[in-house]
N, CA, C and O atoms as a DFTB+ gen file, in Angstrom:
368 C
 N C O
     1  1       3.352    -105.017      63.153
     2  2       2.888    -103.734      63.638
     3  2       2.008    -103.088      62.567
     4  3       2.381    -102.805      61.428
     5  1       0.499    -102.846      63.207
     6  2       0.311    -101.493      61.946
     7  2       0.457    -100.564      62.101
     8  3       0.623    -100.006      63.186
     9  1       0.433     -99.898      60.560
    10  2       0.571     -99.029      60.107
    11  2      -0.262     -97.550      60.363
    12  3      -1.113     -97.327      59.502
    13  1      -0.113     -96.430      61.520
    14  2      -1.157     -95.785      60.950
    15  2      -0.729     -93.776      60.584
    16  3      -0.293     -92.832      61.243
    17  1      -1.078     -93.958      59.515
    18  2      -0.907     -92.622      58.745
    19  2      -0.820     -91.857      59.327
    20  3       0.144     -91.099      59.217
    21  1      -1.900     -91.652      60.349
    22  2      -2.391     -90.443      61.101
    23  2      -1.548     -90.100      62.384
    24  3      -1.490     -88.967      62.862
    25  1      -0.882     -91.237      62.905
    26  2      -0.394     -91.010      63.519
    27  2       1.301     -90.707      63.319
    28  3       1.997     -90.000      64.047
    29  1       1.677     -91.382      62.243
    30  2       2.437     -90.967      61.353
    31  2       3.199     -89.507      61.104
    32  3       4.349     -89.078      61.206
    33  1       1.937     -89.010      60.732
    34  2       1.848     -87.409      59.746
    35  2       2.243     -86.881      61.182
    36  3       3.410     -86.672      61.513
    37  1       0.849     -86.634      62.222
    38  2       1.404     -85.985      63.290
    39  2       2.844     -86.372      64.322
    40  3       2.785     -85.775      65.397
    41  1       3.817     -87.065      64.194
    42  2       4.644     -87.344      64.492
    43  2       6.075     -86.600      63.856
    44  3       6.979     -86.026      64.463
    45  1       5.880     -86.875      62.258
    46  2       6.718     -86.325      61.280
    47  2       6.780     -84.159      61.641
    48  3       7.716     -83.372      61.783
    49  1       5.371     -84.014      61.650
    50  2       5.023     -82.444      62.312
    51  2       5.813     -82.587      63.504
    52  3       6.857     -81.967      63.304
    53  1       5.815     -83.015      64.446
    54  2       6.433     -82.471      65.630
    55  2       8.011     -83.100      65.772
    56  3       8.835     -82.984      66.679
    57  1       8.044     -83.554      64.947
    58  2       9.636     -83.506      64.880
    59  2       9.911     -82.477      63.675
    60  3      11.126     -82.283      63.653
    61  1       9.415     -81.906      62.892
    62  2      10.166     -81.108      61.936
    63  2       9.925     -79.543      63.220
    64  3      10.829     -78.806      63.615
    65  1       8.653     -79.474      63.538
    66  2       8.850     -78.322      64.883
    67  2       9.718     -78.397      65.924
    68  3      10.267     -77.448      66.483
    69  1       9.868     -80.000      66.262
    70  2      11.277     -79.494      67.200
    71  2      12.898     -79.471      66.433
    72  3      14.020     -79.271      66.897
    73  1      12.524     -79.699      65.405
    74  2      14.141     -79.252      64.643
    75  2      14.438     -77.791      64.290
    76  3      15.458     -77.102      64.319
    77  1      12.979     -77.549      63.897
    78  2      12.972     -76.233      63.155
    79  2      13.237     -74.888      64.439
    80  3      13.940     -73.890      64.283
    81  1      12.374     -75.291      65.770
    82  2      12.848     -74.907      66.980
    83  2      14.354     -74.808      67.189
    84  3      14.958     -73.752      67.377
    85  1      14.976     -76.211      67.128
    86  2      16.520     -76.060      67.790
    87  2      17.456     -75.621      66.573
    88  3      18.615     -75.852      66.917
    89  1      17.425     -75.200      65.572
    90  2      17.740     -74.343      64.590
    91  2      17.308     -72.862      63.721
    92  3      17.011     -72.665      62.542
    93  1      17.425     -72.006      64.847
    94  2      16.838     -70.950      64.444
    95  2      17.526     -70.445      63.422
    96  3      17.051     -69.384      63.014
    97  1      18.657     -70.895      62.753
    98  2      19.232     -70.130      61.635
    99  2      18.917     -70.501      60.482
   100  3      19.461     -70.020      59.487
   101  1      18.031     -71.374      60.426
   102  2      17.538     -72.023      59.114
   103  2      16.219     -71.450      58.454
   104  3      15.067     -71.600      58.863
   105  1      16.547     -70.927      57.612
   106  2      14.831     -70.064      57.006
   107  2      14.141     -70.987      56.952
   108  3      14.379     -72.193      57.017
   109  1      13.115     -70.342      56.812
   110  2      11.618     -70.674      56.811
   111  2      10.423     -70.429      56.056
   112  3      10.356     -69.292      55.590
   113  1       9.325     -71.306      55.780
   114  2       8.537     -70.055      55.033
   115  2       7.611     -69.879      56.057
   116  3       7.600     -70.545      57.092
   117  1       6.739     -68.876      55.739
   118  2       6.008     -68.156      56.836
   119  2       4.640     -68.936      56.986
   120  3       3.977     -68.730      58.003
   121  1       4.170     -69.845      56.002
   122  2       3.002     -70.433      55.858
   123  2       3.585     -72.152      55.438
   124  3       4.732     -72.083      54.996
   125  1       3.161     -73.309      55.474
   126  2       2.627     -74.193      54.977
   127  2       1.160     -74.325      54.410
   128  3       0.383     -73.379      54.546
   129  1       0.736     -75.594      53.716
   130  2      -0.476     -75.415      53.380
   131  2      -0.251     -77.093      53.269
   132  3       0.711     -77.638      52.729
   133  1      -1.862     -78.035      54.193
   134  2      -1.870     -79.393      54.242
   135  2      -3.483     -79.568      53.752
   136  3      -4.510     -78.944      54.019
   137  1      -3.200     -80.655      52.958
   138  2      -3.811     -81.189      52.234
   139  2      -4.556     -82.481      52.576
   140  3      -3.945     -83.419      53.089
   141  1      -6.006     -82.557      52.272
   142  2      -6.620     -83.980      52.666
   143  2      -7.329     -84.412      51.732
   144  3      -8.423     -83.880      51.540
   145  1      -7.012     -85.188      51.137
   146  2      -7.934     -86.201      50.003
   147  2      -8.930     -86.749      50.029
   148  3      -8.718     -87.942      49.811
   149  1     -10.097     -86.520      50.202
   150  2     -11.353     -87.387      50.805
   151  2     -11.329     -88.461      49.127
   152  3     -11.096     -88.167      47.954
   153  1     -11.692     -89.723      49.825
   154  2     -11.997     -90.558      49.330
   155  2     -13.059     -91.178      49.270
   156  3     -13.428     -91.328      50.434
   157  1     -14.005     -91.776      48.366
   158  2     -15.040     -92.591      48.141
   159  2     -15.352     -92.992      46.801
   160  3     -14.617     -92.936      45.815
   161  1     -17.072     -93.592      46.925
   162  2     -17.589     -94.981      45.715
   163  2     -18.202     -93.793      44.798
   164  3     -18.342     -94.026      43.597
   165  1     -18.535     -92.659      45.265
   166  2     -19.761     -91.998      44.503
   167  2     -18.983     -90.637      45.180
   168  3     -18.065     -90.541      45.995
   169  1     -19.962     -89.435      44.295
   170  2     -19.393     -88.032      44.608
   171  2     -20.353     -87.693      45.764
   172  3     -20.272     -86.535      46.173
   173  1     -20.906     -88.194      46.133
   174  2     -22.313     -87.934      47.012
   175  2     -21.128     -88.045      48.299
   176  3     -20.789     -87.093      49.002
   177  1     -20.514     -89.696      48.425
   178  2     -19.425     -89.982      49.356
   179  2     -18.602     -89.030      49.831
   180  3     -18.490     -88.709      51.015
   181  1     -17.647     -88.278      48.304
   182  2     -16.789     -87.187      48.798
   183  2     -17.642     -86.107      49.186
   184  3     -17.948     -86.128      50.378
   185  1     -18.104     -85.177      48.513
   186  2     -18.991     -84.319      48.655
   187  2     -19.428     -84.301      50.380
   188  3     -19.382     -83.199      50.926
   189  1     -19.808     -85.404      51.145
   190  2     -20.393     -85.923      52.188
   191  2     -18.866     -85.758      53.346
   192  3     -19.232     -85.534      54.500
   193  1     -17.703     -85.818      53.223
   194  2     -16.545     -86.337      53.513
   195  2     -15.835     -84.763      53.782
   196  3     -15.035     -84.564      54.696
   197  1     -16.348     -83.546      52.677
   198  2     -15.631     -82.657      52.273
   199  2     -16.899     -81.807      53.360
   200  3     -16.269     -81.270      54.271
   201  1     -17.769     -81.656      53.450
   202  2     -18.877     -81.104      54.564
   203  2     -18.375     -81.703      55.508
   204  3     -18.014     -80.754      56.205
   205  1     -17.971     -82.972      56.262
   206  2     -17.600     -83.271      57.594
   207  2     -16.721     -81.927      57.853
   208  3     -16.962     -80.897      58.481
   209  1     -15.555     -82.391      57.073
   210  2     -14.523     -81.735      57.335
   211  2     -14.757     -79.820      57.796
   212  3     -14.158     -79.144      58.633
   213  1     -15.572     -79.548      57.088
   214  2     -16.084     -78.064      56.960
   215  2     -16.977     -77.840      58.155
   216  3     -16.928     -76.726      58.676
   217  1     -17.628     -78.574      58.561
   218  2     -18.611     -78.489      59.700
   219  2     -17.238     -79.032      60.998
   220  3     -16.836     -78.401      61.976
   221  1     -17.008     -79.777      60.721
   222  2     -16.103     -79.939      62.108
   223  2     -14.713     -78.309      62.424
   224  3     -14.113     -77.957      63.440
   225  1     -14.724     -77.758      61.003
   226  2     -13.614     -76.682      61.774
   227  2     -14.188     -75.723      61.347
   228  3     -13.611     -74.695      60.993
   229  1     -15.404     -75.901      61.313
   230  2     -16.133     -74.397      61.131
   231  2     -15.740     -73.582      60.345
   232  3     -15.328     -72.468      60.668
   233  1     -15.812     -74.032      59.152
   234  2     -15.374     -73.581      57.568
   235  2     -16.375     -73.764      56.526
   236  3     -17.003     -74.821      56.592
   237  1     -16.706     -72.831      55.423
   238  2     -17.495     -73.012      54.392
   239  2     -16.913     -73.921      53.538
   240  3     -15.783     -74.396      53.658
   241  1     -17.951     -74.218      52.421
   242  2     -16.901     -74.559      51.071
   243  2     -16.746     -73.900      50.422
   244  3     -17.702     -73.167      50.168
   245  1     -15.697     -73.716      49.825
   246  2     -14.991     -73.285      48.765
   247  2     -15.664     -73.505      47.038
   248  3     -15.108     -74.383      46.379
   249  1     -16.363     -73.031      46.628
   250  2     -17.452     -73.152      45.862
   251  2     -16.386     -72.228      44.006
   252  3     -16.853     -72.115      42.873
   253  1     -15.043     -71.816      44.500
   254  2     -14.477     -70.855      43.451
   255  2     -14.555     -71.824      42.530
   256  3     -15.180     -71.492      41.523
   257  1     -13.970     -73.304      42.548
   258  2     -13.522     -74.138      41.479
   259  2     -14.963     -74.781      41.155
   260  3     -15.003     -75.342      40.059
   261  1     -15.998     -74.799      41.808
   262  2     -16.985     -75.731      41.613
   263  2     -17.185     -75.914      39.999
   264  3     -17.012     -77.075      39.630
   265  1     -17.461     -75.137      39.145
   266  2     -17.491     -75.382      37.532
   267  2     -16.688     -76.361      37.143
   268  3     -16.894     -76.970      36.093
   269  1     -15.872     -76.575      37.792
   270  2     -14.123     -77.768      37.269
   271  2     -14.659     -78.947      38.108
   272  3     -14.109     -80.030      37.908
   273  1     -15.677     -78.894      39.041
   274  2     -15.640     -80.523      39.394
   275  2     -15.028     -80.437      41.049
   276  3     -15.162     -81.405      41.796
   277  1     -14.367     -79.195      41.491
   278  2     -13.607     -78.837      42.673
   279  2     -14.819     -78.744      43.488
   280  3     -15.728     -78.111      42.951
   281  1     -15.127     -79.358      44.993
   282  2     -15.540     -79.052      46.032
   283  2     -14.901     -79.454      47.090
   284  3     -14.538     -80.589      47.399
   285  1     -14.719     -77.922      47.916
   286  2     -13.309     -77.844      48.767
   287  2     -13.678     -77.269      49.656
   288  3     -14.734     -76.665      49.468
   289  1     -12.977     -77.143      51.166
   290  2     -12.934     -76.583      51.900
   291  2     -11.709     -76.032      52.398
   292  3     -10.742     -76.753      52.151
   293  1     -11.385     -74.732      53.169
   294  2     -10.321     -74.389      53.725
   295  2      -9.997     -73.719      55.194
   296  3     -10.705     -72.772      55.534
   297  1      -9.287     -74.028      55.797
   298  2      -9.009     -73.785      57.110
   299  2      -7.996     -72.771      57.167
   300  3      -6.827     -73.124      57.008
   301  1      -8.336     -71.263      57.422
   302  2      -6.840     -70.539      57.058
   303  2      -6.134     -70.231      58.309
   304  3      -6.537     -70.698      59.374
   305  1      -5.023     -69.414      58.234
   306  2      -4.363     -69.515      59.766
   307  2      -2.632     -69.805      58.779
   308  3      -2.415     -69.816      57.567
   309  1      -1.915     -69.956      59.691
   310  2      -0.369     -70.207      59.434
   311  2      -0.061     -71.664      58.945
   312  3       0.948     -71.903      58.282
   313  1      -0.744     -72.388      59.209
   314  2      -0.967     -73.841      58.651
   315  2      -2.519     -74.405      58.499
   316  3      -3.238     -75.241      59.046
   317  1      -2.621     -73.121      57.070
   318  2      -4.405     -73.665      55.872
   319  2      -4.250     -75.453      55.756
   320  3      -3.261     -76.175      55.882
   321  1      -5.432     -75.710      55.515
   322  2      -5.947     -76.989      55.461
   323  2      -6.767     -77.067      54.142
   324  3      -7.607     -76.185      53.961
   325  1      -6.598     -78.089      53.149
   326  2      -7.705     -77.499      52.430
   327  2      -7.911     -79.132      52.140
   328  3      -7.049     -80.005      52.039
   329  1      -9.052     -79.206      52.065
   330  2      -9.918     -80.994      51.933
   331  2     -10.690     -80.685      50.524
   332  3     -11.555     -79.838      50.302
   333  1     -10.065     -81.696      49.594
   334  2     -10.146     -81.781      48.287
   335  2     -10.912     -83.161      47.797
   336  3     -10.307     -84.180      48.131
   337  1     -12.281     -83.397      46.976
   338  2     -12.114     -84.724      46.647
   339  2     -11.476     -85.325      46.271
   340  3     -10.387     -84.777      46.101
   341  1     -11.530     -86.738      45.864
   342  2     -10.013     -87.303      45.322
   343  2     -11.482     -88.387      44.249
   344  3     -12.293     -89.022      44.922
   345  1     -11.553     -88.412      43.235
   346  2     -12.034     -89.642      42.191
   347  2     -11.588     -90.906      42.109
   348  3     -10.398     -91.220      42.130
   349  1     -12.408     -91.572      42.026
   350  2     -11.435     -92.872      41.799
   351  2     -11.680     -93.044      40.264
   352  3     -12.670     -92.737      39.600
   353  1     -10.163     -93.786      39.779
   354  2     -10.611     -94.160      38.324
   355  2     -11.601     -94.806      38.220
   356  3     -12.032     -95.681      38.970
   357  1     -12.130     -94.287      37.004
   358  2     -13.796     -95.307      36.476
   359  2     -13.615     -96.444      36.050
   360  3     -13.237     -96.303      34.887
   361  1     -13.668     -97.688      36.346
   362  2     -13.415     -99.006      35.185
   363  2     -13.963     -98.735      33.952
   364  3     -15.033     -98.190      33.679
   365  1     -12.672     -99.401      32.883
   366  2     -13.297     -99.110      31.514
   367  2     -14.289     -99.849      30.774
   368  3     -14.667     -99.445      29.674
């Protein structure tokens, strides 16, 4: 069988919503916050990966961290999204 993440993740979500549903006595926090790693060969790749993401939910980037190497986007709401590059190590 493969494996797939995506379908995975959204699976794991709707079972922690229907638990969290049939246990209303269990706190909560009022927000989550999910995370996406864009991956690639070059920063052009992420950079390229981190605009999909921003153009598909109709979000800017996040330009605060840019001095550090950060180009991000965020989706806010009760469950923010925020799409982060991810580097790959450099061979030495």
């Amino acid at each position: 069988m493969t494996r797939n993440p995506r379908t995975e993740l959204i699976n794991c979500l709707l079972d922690l919503a229907a638990f969290l549903e049939t246990h209303p006595d269990l706190p909560v926090s009022s927000s989550i916050t999910a995370h996406h790693f864009a991956q690639g060969d070059s920063d052009l790749d992420l950079q390229a990966d981190i605009d999909r993401i921003a153009a598909r939910t109709g979000t800017p980037i996040d330009f605060e961290d840019s001095p550090y190497g950060h180009y991000a986007t965020l989706r806010a709401g009760r469950v923010p999204r925020r799409g982060h590059p991810r580097r790959r190590p450099r061979p030495p």
